[in-house]
N, C-alpha and C positions, 0 to 999 in steps of 0.2 A: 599318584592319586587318581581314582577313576571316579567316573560319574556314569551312574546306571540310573535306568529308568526303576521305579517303586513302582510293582504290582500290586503290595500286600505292605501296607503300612497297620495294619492292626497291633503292631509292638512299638508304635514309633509312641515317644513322648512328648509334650509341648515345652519347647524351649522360649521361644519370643511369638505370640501371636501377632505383634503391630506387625513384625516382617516375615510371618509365615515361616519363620523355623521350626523344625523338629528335630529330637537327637531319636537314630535309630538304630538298634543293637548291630554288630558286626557279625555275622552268622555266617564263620570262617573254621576250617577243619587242614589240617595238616596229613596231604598224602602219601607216605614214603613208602616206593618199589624198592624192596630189597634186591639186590644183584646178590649171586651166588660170588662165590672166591675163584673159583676158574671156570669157567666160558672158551667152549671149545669154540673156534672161530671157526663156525662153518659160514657164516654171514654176517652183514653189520645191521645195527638195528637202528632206529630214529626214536627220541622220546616221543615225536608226537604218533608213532604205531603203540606205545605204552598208552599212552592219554587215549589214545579212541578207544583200548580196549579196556581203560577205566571208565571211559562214559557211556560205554554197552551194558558194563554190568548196574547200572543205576536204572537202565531206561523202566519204565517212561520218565521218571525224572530228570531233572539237568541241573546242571550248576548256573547260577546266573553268571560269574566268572571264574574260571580257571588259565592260573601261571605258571608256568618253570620255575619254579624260584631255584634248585641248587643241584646241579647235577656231578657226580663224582663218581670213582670207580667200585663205591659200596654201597650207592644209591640213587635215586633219582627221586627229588621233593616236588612235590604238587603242591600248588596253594590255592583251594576252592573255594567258594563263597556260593552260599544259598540265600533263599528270597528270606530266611526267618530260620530262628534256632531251632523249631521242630523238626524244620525238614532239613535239617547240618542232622541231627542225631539220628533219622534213618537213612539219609545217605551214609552215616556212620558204620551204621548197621549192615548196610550194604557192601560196605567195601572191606572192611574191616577182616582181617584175617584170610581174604580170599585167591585165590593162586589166578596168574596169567601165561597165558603159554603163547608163546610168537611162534611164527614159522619159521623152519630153519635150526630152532634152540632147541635141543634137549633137555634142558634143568627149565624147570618153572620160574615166573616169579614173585614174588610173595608180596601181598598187600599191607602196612600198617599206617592206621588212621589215626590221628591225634587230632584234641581239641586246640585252635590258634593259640597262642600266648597274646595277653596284650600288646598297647603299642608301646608300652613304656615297662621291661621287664624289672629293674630295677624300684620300682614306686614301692616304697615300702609296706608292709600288712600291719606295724602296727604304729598305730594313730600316735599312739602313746609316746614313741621312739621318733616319730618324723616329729613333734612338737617339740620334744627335747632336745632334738637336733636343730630344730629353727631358731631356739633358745639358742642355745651357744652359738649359732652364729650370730645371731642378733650383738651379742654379749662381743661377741670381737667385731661391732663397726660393719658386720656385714651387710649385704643387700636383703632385703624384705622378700617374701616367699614371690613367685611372679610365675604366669604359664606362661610359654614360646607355642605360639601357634603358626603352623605352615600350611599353604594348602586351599586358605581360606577365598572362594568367589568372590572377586570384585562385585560382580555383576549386584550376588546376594544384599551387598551390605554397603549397595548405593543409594542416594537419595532418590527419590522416585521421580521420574521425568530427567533424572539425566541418562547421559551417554552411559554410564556402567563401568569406567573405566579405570573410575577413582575410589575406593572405598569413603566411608566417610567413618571418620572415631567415633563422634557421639551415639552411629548405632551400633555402633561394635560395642561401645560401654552400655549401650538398651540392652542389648542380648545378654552381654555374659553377666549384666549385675544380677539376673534372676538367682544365683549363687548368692552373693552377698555384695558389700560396697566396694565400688574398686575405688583406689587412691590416684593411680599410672596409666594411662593408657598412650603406647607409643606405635605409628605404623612407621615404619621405614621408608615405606615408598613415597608417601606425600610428602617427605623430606628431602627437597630439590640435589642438595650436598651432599645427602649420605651413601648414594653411592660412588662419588667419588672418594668421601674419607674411606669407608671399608673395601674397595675395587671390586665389589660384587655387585649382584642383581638381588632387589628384594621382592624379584616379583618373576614369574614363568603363565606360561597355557598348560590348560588340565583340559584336554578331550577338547577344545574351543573354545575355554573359559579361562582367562585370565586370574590368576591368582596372585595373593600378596599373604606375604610374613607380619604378624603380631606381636605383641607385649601388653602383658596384662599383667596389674599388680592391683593384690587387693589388699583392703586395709585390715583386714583381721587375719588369723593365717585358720583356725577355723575355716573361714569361708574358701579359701584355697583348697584346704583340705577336698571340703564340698564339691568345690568344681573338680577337683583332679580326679575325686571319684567318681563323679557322673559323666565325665568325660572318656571314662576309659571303658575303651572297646566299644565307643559310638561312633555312629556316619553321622552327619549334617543334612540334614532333608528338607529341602524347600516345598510346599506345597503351594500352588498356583492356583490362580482363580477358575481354571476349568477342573480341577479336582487331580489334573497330573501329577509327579510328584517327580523326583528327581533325588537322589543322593550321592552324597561325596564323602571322600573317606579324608581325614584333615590329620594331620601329625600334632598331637598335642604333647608338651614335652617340660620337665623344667627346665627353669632359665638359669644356666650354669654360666650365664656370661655375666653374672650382676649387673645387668643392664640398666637399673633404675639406680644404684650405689651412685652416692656424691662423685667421687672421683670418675666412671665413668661419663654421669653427664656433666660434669665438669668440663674432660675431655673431650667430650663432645661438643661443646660449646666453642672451645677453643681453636677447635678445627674447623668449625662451619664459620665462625670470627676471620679466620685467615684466608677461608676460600671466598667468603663476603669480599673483602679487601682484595685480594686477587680479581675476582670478577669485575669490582672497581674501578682496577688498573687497567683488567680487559676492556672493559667498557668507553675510557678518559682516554685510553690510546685507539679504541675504534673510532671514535669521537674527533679525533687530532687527524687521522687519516682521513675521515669523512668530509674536515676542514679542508685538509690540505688538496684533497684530490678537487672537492668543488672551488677550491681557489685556483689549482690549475683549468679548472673549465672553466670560469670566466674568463682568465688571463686568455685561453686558448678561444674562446670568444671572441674578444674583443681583438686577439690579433687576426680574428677570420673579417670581422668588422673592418677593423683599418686597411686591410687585403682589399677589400672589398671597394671601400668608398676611394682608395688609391688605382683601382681597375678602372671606375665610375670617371673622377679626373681624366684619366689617360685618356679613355672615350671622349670623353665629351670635349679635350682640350685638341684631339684628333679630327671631330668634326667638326671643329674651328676651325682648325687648318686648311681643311677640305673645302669650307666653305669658303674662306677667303682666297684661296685658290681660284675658286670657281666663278666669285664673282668681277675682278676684272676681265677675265674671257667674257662673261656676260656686258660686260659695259662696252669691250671692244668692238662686243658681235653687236652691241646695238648701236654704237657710233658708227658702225659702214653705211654709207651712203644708199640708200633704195634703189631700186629702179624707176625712171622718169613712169609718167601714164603713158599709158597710149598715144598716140595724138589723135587718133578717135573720139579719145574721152575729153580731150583738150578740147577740139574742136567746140563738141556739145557743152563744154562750159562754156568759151568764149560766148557763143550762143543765144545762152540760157543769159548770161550775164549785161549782154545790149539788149535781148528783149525788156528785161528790167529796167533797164536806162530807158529806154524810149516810153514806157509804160507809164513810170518817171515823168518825165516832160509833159506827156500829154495830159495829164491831172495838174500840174502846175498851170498848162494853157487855161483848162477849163476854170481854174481858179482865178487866174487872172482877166478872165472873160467876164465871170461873174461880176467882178472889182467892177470892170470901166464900166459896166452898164448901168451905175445912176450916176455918174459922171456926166455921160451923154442925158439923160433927163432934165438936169439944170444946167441950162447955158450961159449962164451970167457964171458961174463957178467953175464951169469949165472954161470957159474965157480965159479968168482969173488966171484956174491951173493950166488951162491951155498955153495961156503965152507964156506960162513957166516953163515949163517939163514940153507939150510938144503943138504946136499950130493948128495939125490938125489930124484930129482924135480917129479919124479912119485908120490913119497910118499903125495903129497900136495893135491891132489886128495882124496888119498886113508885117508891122514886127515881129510880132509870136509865130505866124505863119514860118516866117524867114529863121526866126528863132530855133522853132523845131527840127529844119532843116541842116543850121547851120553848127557844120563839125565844132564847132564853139562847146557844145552842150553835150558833147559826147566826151567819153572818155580817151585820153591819149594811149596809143599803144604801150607807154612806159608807163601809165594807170593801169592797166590792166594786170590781177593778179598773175604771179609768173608760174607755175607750176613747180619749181625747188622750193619759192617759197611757200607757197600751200604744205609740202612736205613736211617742210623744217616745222609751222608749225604743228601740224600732226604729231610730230617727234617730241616737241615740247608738252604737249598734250599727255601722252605717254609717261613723261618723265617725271610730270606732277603726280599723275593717279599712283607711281608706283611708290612717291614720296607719301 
């Protein structure tokens, strides 16, 4: 099925305005180069050296498309297609009867032109006889009259704004009811299942355009009739908002599968029931898997966890060790005994510690100076205390004097702080801060 651009839609018909269809005539001629019966081989020849010298004798006109269609040893078929049926009947006129001569060949070869057959050679001519025939099938339980459409553009017969990739039914029943009511419409392809029940594809590319298979049943057989006839020997013409225009040639056909007959969609039913069910299964056992594998990653988790906080222990029961290791060597290195000071620094203690002593005493004299002097101011009381305590009150002086002097009031050398022990308490000092 091809798709050509429309130069000349002036024969085209309105089929569906909402979606810019049009049906447009098939304007197709049948080529055949007779071959002689013997052909002296003086050379071999190519069909396409026939085909150029078919499309010499038309010029200036052209075919919009020409094919091989059948090549054998008593002929070679051409299948040409023009923009519109006038110009199919003088390319006719052109070819028709006329000789070609190759290089190399002696005998000619001879041109004959025929007009296309439809797409359906079999479609009967009289109305009268396809109704009677739909009658009795009817009469024996048959299927209802239905067209088989191949070919058809997704793209055409999408909802607008979508992707293009799906067709959609209810325009496909907009378009072909211009005919009359349809009762069926079936696409294959929006049917998830069906191609797995019939192992085929309901759907190919045409030139870059995606195509899909149909089913059409309508409810009158009149109206059948209608479409079959306005159908045959049509293209599909879209016409676009910039006035472009586009056509495709579509296989339109009857339905010799009784595709809409009970027992087929019965059967049908039946098979997409068990592939449901199967998918089902697919689905409960993906499901069971999806379980099972994420119950192994937690498990597999959790044993990376326990790993984990078992490592953590080790460490941390390891640096326990290490520490307690460490800390009696610390108590032993702090139990060694120092070294003494100086006796330098001895000395300037010793020192520093009888200037204080004397320093000492002399503030005690002065205290005691202070005392006796209103002692000596009343003499009747010091009498008193005189003949107590001492006769005579000069002498109390002259004892403080003697006092200051006297090793009495100084420190003994076994008073004297000893320098270990100043240490020791340093060390207990120590010992508290670190408690």
């Amino acid at each position: 099925m091809t798709v050509t651009v429309v130069y000349d839609n002036s024969e085209a018909t309105e089929l569906c305005a909402a979606q810019h269809l049009y049906l447009k005539p098939i304007a197709k001629l049948m080529i055949n180069v007779l071959l002689p019966e013997s052909l002296e081989p003086v050379r071999p020849f190519s069909n396409w050296e026939v085909l150029d010298q078919l499309k010499s004798l038309i010029c200036p006109d052209q075919f919009t498309t020409v094919r091989l269609s059948k090549s054998t040893k008593d002929f070679i078929r051409f299948e040409g297609e023009a923009e519109n049926r006038s110009l199919v009947q003088i390319l006719k006129a052109k070819l028709h009867g006329k000789i070609i001569k190759l290089n190399g060949l002696k005998t000619d070869l001879k041109v004959v032109v025929t007009d296309a057959q439809g797409e359906w050679e079999h479609f009967p001519k009289d109305k009268e006889a396809l109704l009677i025939d739909e009658a009795e099938e009817q009469n024996h339980d048959k299927s209802p009259d239905s067209i088989y459409f191949e070919g058809l553009p997704c793209k055409w017969f999408a909802p607008k704004g979508s992707s293009g990739e799906k067709p959609c039914e209810e325009i496909l029943r907009v378009v072909f009811e211009s005919f009359g009511k349809i009762k069926n419409v079936d696409i294959p392809m929006l049917d998830p299942y069906r191609e797995v029940m019939t192992g085929g594809s309901f759907g190919g590319f045409n030139f870059g355009l995606q195509t899909f298979e149909a089913f059409i049943q309508y409810q009158e057989s009149t109206d059948f009739v209608k479409a079959m006839e306005s159908l045959r020997g049509m293209k599909l013409m879209l016409k676009g908002d910039d006035g472009k225009a586009l056509a495709c040639n579509i296989k339109v056909m009857f339905d010799t599968t009784k595709h809409f007959s009970e027992g087929a969609i019965r059967k049908r039913n039946q098979e997409r029931l068990k592939l449901q069910e199967l998918e089902e299964e697919r689905k409960k056992e993906k499901k069971r898997e999806e379980e099972v594998a994420e119950r192994r990653r937690k498990d597999e988790k959790k044993a990376q966890e326990k790993r984990r906080k078992a490592r953590v222990r080790k460490q941390a029961l390891k640096e326990r060790n290490r520490h307690r290791q460490r800390k009696p060597k610390n108590k032993a290195k702090a139990e060694e005994p120092q070294e003494p000071d100086s006796s330098e620094e001895w000395e300037g203690r010793k020192y520093l510690l009888a200037q204080r002593r004397v320093e000492a005493l002399r503030l005690l004299r002065v205290l005691l100076r202070k005392i006796s002097e209103p002692t000596q101011s009343s003499p009747q009381e010091g009498d008193v205390t005189g003949a107590k305590v001492n006769p005579d009150p000069g002498n109390t002086s002259e004892t403080l004097e003697e006092g200051e002097l006297s090793p009495q009031h100084l420190q003994s050398p076994e008073e004297m702080p000893k320098p270990q022990d100043a240490k020791l308490g340093n060390k207990r000092k120590q010992k508290m801060k670190k408690r």
